[in-house]
KOLPA-946050 format. One record per residue (C-alpha): z, y, x; chain; residue in three letters. Coordinates in Angstrom, 1 decimal. Layout:
residues N
NODE, pz, py, px, chain, res
NODE, Z, Y, X, A, ALA
...
***
This chain:
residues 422
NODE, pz, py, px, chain, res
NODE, -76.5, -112.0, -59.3, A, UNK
NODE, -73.5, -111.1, -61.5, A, UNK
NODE, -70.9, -113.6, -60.3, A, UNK
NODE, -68.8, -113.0, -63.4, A, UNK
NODE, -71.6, -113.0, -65.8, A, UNK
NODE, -70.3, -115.8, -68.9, A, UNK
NODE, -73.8, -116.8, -68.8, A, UNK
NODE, -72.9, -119.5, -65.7, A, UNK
NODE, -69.5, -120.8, -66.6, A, UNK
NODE, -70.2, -124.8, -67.9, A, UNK
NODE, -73.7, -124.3, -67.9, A, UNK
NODE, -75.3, -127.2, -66.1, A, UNK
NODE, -77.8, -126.7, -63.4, A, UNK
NODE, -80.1, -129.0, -61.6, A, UNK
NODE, -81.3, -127.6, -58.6, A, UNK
NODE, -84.2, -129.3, -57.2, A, UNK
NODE, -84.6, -128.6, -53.2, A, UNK
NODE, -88.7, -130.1, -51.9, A, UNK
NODE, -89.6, -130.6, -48.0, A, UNK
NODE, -89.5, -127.1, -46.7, A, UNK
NODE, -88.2, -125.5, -43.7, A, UNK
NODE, -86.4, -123.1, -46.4, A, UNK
NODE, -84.3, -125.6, -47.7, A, UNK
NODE, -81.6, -124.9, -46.2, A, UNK
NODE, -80.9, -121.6, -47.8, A, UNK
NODE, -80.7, -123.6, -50.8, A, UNK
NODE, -76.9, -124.2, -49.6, A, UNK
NODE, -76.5, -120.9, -50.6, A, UNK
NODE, -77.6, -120.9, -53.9, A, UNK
NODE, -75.7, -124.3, -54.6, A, UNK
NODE, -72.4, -122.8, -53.6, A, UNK
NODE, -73.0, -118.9, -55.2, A, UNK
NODE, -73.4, -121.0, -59.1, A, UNK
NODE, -71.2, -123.5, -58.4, A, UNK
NODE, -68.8, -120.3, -57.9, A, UNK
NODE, -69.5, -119.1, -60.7, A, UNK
NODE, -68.4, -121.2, -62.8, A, UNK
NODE, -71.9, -123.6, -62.8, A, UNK
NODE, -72.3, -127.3, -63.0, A, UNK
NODE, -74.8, -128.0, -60.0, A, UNK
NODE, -76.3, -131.6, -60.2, A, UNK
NODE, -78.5, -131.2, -56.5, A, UNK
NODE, -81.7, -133.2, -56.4, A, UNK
NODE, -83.7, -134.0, -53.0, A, UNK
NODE, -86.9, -135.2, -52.1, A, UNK
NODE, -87.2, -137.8, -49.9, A, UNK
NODE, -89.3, -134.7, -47.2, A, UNK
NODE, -86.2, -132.5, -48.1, A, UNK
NODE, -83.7, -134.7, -46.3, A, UNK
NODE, -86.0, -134.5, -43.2, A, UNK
NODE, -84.8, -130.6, -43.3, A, UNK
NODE, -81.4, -130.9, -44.7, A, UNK
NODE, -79.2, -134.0, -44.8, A, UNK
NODE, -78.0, -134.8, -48.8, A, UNK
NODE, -74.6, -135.0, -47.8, A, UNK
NODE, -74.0, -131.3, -47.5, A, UNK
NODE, -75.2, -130.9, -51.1, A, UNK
NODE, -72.6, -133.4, -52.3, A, UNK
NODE, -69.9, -131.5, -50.6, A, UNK
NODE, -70.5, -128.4, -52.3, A, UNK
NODE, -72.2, -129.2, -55.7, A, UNK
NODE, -70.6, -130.5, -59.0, A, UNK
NODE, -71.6, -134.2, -58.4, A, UNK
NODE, -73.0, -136.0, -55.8, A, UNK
NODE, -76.4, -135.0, -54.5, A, UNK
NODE, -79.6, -137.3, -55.7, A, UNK
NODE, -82.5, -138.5, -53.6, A, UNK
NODE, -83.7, -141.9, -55.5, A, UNK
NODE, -85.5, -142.7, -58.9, A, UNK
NODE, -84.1, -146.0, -59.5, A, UNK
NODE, -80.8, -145.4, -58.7, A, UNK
NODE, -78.1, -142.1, -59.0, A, UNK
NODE, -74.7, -141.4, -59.4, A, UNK
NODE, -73.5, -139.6, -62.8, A, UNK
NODE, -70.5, -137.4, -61.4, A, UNK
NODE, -68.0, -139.8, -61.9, A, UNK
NODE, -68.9, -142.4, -58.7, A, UNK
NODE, -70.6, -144.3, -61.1, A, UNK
NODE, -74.6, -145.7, -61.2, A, UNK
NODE, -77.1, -144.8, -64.0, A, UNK
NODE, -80.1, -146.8, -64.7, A, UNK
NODE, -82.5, -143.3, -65.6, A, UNK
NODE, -81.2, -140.9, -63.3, A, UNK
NODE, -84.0, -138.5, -64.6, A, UNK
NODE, -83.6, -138.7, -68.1, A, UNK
NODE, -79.7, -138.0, -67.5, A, UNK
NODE, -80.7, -135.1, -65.4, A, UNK
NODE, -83.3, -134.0, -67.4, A, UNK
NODE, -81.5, -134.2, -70.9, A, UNK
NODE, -78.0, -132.5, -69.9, A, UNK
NODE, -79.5, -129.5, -68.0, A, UNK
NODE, -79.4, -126.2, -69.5, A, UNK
NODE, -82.0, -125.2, -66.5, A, UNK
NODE, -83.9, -126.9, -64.0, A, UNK
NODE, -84.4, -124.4, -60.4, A, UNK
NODE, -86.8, -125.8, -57.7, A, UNK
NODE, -86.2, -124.0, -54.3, A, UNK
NODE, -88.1, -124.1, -52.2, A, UNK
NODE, -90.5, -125.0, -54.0, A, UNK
NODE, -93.6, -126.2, -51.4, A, UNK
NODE, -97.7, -126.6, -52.7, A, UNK
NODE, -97.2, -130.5, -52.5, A, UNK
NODE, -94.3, -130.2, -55.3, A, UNK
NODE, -96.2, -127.3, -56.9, A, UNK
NODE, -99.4, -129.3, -57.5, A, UNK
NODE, -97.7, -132.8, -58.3, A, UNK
NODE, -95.6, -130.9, -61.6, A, UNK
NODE, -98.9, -129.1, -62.4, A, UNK
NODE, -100.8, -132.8, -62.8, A, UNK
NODE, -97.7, -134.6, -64.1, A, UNK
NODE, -97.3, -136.9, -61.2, A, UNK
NODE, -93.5, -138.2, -61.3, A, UNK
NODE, -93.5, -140.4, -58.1, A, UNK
NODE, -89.7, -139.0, -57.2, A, UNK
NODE, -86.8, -138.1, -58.6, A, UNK
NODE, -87.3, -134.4, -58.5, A, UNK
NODE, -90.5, -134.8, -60.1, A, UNK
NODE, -89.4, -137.6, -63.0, A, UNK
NODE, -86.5, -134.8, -63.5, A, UNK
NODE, -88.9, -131.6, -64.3, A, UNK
NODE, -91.2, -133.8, -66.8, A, UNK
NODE, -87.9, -135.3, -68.6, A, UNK
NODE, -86.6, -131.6, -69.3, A, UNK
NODE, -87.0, -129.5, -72.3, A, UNK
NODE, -84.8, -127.3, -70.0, A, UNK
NODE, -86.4, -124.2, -68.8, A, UNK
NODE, -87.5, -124.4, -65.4, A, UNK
NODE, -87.5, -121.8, -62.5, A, UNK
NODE, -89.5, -122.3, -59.7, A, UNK
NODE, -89.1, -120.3, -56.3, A, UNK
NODE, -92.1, -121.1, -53.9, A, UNK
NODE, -92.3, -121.0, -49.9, A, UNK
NODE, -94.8, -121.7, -47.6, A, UNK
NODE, -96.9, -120.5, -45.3, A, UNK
NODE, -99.0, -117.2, -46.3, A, UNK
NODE, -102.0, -119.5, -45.9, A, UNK
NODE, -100.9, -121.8, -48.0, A, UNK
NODE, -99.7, -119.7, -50.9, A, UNK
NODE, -103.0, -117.2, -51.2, A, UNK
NODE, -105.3, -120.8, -51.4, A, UNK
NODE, -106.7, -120.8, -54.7, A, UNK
NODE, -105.2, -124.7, -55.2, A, UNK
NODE, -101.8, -123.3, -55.2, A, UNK
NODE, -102.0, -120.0, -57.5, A, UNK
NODE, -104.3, -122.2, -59.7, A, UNK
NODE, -101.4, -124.6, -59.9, A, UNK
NODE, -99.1, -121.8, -60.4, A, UNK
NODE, -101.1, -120.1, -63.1, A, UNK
NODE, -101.3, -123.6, -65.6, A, UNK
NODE, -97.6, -123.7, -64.8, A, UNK
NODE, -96.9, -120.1, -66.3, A, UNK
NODE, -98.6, -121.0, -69.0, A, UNK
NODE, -96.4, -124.0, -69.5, A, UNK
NODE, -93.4, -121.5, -69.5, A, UNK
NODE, -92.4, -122.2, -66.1, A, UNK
NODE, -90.7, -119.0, -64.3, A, UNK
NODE, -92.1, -118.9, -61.0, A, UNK
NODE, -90.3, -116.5, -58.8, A, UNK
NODE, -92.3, -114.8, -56.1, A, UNK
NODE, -91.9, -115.6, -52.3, A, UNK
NODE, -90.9, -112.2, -49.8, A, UNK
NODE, -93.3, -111.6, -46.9, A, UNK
NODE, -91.1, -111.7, -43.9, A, UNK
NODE, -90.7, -114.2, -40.7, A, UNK
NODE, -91.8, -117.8, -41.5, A, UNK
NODE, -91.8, -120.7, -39.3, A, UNK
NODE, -93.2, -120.8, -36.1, A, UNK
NODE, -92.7, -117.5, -35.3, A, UNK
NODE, -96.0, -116.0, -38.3, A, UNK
NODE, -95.0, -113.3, -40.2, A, UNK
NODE, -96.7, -112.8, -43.9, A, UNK
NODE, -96.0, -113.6, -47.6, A, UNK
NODE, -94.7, -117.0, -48.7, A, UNK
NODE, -90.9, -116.2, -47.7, A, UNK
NODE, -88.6, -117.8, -50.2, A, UNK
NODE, -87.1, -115.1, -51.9, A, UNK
NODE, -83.8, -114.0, -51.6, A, UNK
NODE, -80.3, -115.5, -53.1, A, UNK
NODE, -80.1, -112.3, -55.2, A, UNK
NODE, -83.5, -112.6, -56.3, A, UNK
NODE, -83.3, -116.3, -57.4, A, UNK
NODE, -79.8, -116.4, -59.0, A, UNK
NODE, -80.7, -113.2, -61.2, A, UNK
NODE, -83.8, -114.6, -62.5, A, UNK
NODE, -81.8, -118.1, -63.5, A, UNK
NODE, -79.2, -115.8, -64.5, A, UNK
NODE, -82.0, -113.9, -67.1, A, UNK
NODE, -83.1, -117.4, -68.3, A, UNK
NODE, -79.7, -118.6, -69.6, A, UNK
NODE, -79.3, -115.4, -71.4, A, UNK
NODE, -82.3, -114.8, -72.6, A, UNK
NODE, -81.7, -114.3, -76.6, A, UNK
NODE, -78.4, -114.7, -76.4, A, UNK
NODE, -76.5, -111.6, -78.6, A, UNK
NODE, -72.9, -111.9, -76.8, A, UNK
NODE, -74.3, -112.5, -73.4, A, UNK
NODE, -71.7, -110.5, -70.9, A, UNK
NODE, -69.3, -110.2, -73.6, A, UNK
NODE, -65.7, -111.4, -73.2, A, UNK
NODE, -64.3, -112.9, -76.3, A, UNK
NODE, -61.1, -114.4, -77.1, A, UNK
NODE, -60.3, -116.2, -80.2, A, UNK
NODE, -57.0, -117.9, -81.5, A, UNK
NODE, -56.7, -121.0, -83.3, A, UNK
NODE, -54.3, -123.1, -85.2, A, UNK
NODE, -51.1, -123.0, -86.7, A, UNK
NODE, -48.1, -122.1, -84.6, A, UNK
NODE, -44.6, -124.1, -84.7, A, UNK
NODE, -41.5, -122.3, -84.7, A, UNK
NODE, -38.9, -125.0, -83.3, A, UNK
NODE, -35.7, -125.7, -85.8, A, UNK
NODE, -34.5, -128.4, -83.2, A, UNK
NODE, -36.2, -130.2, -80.5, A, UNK
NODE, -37.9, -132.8, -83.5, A, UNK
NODE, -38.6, -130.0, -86.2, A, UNK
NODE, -40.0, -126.5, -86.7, A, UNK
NODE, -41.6, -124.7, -89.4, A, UNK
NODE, -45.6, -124.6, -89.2, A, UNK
NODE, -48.4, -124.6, -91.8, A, UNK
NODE, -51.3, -126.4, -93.0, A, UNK
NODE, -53.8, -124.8, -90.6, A, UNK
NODE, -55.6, -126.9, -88.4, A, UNK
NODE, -58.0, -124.8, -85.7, A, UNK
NODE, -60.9, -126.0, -87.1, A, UNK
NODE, -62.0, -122.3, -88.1, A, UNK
NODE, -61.3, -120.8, -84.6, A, UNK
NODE, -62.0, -123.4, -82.9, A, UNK
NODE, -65.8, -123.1, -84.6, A, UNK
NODE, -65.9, -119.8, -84.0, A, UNK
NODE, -65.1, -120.3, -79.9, A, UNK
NODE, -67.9, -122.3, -80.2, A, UNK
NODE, -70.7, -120.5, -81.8, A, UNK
NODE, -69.5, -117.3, -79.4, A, UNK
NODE, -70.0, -119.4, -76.6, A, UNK
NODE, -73.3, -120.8, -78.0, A, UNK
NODE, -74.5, -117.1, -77.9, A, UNK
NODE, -73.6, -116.3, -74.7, A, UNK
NODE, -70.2, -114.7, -74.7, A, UNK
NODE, -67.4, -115.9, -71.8, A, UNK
NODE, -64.7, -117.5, -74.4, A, UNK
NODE, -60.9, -118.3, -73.9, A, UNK
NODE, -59.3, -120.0, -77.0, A, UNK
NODE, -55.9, -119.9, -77.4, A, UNK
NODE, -54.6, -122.4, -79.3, A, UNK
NODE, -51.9, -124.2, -81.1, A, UNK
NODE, -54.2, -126.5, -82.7, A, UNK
NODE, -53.2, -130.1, -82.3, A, UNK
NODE, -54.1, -132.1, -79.1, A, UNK
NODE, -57.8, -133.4, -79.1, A, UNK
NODE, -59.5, -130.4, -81.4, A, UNK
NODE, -60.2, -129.2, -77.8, A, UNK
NODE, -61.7, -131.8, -76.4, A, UNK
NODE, -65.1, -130.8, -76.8, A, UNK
NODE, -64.7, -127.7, -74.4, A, UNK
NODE, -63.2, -130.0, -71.6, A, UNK
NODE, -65.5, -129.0, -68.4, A, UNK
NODE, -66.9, -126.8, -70.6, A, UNK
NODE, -67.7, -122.7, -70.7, A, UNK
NODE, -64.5, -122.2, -72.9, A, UNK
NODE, -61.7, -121.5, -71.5, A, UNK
NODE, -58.9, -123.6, -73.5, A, UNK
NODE, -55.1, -121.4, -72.9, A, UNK
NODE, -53.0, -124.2, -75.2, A, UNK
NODE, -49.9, -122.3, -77.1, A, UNK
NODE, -47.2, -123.8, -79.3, A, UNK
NODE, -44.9, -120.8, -80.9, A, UNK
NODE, -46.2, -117.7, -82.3, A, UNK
NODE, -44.1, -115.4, -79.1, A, UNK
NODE, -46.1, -117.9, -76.7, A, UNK
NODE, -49.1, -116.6, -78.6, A, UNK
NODE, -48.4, -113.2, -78.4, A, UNK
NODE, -47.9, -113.5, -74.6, A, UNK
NODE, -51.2, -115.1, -74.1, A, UNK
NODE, -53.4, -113.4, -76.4, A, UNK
NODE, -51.9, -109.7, -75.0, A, UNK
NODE, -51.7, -110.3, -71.4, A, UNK
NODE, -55.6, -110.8, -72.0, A, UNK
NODE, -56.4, -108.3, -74.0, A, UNK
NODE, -57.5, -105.8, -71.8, A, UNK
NODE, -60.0, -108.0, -70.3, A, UNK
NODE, -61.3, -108.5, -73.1, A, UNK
NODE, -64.4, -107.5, -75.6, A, UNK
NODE, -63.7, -108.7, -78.9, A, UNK
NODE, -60.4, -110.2, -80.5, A, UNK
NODE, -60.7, -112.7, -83.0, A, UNK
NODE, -57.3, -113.8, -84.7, A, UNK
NODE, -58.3, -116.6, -86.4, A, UNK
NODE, -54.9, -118.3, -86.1, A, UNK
NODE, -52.6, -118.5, -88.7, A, UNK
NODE, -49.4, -117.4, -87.1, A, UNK
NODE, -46.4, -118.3, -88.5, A, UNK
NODE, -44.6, -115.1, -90.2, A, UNK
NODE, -40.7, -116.0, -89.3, A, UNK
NODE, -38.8, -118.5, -87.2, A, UNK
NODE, -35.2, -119.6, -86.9, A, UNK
NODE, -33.1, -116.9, -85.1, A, UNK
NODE, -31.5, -120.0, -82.9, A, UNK
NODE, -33.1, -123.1, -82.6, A, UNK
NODE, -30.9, -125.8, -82.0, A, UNK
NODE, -30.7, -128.0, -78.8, A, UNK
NODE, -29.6, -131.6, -80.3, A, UNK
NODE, -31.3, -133.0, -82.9, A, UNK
NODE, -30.1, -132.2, -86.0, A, UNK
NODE, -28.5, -134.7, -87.9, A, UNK
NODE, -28.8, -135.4, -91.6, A, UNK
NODE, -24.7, -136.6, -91.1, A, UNK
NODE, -23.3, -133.4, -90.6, A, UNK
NODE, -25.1, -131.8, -93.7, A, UNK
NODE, -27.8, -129.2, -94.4, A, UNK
NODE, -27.9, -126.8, -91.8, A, UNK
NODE, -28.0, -123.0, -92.7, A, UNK
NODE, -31.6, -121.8, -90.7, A, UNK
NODE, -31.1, -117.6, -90.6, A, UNK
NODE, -34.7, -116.3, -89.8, A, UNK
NODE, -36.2, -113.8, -88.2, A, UNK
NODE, -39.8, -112.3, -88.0, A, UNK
NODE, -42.1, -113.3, -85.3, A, UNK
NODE, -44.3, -111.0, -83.7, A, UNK
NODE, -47.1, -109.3, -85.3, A, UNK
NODE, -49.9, -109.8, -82.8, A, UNK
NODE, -52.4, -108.9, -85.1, A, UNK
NODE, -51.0, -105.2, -85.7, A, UNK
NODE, -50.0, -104.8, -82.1, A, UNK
NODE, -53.7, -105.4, -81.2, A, UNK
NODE, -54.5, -102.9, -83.7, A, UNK
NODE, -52.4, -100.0, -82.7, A, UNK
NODE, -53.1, -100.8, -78.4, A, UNK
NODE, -56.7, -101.3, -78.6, A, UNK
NODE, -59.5, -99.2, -76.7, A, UNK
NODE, -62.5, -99.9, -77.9, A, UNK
NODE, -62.4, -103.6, -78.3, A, UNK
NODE, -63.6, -105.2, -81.3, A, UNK
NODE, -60.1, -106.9, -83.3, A, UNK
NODE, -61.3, -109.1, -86.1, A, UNK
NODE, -58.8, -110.2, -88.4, A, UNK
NODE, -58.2, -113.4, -91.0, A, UNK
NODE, -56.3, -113.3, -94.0, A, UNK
NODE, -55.6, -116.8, -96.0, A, UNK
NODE, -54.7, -115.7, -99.5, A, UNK
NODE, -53.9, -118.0, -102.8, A, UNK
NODE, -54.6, -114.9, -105.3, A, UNK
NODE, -56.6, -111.5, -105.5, A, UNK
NODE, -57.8, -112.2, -102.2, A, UNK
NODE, -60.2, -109.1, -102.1, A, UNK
NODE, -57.5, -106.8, -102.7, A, UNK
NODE, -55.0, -108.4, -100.5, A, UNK
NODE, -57.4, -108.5, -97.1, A, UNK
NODE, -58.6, -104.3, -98.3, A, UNK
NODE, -55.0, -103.3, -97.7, A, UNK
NODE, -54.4, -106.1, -94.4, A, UNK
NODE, -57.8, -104.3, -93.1, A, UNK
NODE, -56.3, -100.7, -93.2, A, UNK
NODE, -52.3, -101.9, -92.1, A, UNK
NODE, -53.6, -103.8, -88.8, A, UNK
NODE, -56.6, -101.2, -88.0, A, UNK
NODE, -58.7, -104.2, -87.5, A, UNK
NODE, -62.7, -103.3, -87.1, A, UNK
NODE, -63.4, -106.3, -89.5, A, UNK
NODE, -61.1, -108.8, -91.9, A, UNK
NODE, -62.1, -112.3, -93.0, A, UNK
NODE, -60.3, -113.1, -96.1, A, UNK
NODE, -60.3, -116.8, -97.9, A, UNK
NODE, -58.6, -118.3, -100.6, A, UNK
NODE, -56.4, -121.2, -99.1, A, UNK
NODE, -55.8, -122.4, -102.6, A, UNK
NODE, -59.6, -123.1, -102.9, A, UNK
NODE, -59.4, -127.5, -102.0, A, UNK
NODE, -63.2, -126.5, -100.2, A, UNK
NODE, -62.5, -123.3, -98.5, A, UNK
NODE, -58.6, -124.0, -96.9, A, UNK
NODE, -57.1, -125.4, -94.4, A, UNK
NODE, -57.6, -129.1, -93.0, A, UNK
NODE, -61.8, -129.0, -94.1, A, UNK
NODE, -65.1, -128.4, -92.4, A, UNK
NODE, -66.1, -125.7, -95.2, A, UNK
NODE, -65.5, -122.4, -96.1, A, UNK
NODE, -66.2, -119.1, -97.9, A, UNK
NODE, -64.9, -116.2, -97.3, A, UNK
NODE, -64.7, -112.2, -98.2, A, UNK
NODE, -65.5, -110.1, -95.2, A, UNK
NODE, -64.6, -106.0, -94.9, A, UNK
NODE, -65.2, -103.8, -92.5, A, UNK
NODE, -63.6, -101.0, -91.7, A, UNK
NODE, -66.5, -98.6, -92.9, A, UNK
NODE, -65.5, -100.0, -96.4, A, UNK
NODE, -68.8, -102.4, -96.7, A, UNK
NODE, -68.0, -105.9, -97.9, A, UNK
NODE, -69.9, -109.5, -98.1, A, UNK
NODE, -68.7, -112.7, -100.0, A, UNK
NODE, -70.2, -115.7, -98.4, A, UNK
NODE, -71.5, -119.0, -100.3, A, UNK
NODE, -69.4, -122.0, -99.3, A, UNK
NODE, -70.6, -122.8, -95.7, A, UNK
NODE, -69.6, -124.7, -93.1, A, UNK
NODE, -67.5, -123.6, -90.7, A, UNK
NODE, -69.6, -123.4, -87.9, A, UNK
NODE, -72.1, -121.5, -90.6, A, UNK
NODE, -69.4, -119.0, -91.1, A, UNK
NODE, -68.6, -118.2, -87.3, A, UNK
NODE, -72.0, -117.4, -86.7, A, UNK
NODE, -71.5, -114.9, -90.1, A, UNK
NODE, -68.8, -113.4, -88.5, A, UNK
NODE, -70.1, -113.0, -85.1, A, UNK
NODE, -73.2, -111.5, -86.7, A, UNK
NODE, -71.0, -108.7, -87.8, A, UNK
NODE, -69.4, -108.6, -83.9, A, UNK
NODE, -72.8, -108.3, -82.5, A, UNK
NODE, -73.7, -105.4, -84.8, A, UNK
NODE, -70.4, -103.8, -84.0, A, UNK
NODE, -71.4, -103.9, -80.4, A, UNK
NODE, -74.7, -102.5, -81.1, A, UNK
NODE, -76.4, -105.8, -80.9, A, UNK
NODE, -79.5, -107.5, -82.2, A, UNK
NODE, -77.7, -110.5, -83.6, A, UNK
NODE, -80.0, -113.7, -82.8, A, UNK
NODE, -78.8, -115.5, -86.7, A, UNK
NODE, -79.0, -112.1, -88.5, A, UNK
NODE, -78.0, -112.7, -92.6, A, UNK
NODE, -78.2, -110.6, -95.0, A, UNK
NODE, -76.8, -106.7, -94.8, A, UNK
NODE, -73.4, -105.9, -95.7, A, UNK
NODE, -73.5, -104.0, -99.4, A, UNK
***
């Protein structure tokens, strides 16, 4: 198991434990993802609390631990009337472990009779199933029968160890290790994902440069363009911190979530986020629109309209962008240019000043395509000299554009490939 891999951070897990001696060891594999970053929603069978009381579940997983149909808990102490459905909807993957024969056979028939059972026919989740029983047990036809019209169904089973069982036999039907359990969970959520174990930070919004404690200089940007982007790279698999100067709420949809949410006011408060990150990180993507000056000295009273217009001496702010481009080693720096006129010509020459890998250029003037909307086209150039003007898009539609062009930096497959660069 990669205990840093993006690929568990916010994803939610229900892990399903059955009546076997081996349930205990599923303690292990509740605590290694809820490490890592995992929501782990336990689920026992009535025969697993004969082997491992519920309550030690509860005090390691994400939410209390679930033995009843009728009845469960959602997380937040209170009582939902289809516990299964609830389960079943919100996972992103469904592991069984141990899984014994009597579980094995009743999700091979479609018998729901417990909540474990309700839960894996409620799912559209992938499932993983890690058997253990005696050796016996496991080589009767029944079983592998069982097994076999599950792997068809797309369930992953992974194979038991021979080793000591109970009793004192030794043979096959062993659950199989932590390692071995966690990794193939871990190559389920990432499966055809293009930024899977890529580290990706992306800015957002429009910075404030304070005048006086009740004013400052900003602009129109809202986030909603970097925020879209931190989604969609997230969405494909990439560990994501957004830093931000969007306006409270734009990030409430990555609350609990895999995106890591680093909220900023001023362009310097940018800077010092976005570069003591940097070198942890894969790909850069400046989406924000940083203000260009602030006032030298920002007052510490209020202002007042009394005493006459105040003279504001400015100076610049720093130029994140170009510092990224002139520090980097090897990461990918995407940058965004908001033009009003000859936009194309304007983001060539941006491209080449801030050595940025590739530019995202938009005219702000366009009422469709600038700031405060859900669409957007844009010019993009790389720094090979090959260009693409997108149709108006959303801009979710447009992230995954512009990550398309990440992944192939990296020397991905990307998984929403559009057309080629010309």
């Amino acid at each position: 198991m990669d205990p840093v891999s993006p690929a568990w951070r916010g994803r939610r897990v229900v892990l399903g434990v059955s009546g076997g001696i081996a349930a205990y060891k599923a303690v292990e594999l509740c605590r290694q993802m809820v490490d890592a970053g995992a929501h782990v929603a336990p689920v026992l069978t009535e025969d697993a609390t004969r082997f491992i009381g519920a309550l030690t579940f509860s005090a390691l997983a994400s939410e209390p631990a679930q033995t009843q149909l009728f009845t469960g808990a959602t997380g937040d102490g209170s009582e939902h009337p289809i516990p299964h459905t609830r389960l079943g909807q919100s996972a992103d993957v469904v592991v069984v472990a141990p899984a014994t024969a009597r579980l094995i056979a009743k999700y091979a028939a479609g018998l729901s009779d417990d909540l474990l059972t309700a839960t894996l026919l409620a799912t559209r989740a992938p499932v993983v199933l890690a058997p253990a029983m005696h050796t016996e047990m496991w080589e009767h036809p029944a079983v592998q029968e069982n097994l076999t019209t599950l792997r068809r169904r797309g369930v992953h089973v992974v194979e038991p160890e021979s080793g000591r069982l109970a009793g004192g036999d030794i043979g096959a039907g062993r659950l199989a290790a932590p390692e071995a359990i966690l990794g193939a969970v871990l190559e389920v959520l990432t499966h055809g994902l293009d930024l899977a174990g890529v580290r990706v930070l992306v800015t957002a919004g429009g910075t404030r440069e304070a005048i006086d404690p009740v004013r400052f200089i900003g602009n129109r940007s809202s986030g909603k363009m970097g925020h879209a982007v931190a989604e969609r790279a997230s969405a494909r698999g990439a560990a994501v911190t957004l830093v931000t100067a969007a306006a409270a709420g734009l990030a409430d949809s990555f609350a609990a979530g895999p995106v890591e949410v680093v909220p900023v006011v001023s362009a310097q408060e940018m800077h010092d986020a976005v570069l003591s990150r940097f070198d942890a990180t894969d790909v850069v993507v400046m989406a924000a629109a940083v203000a260009d000056f602030r006032p030298k000295v920002a007052a510490l009273d209020k202002l007042k309209k009394a005493d006459g217009a105040p003279e504001i001496v400015l100076e610049p702010t720093p130029d994140i962008l170009a510092e990224l481009g002139t520090v980097k080693r090897g990461q990918v720096l995407v940058g965004f240019a908001a033009e009003t006129e000859n936009v194309a010509v304007h983001a060539a020459d941006k491209l080449a000043r801030k050595n940025t890998d590739l530019l995202v250029a938009n005219d702000v003037s366009d009422p469709q395509a600038g700031f405060e909307v859900d669409t957007n086209r844009a010019i993009l150039l790389d720094s090979s000299g090959a260009s693409e003007e997108t149709p108006l898009l959303t801009k979710a539609a447009l992230a995954d554009v512009i990550l398309d062009r990440v992944a192939a930096l990296l020397g991905r497959e990307p998984v929403n490939p559009h057309q080629e660069m010309r």
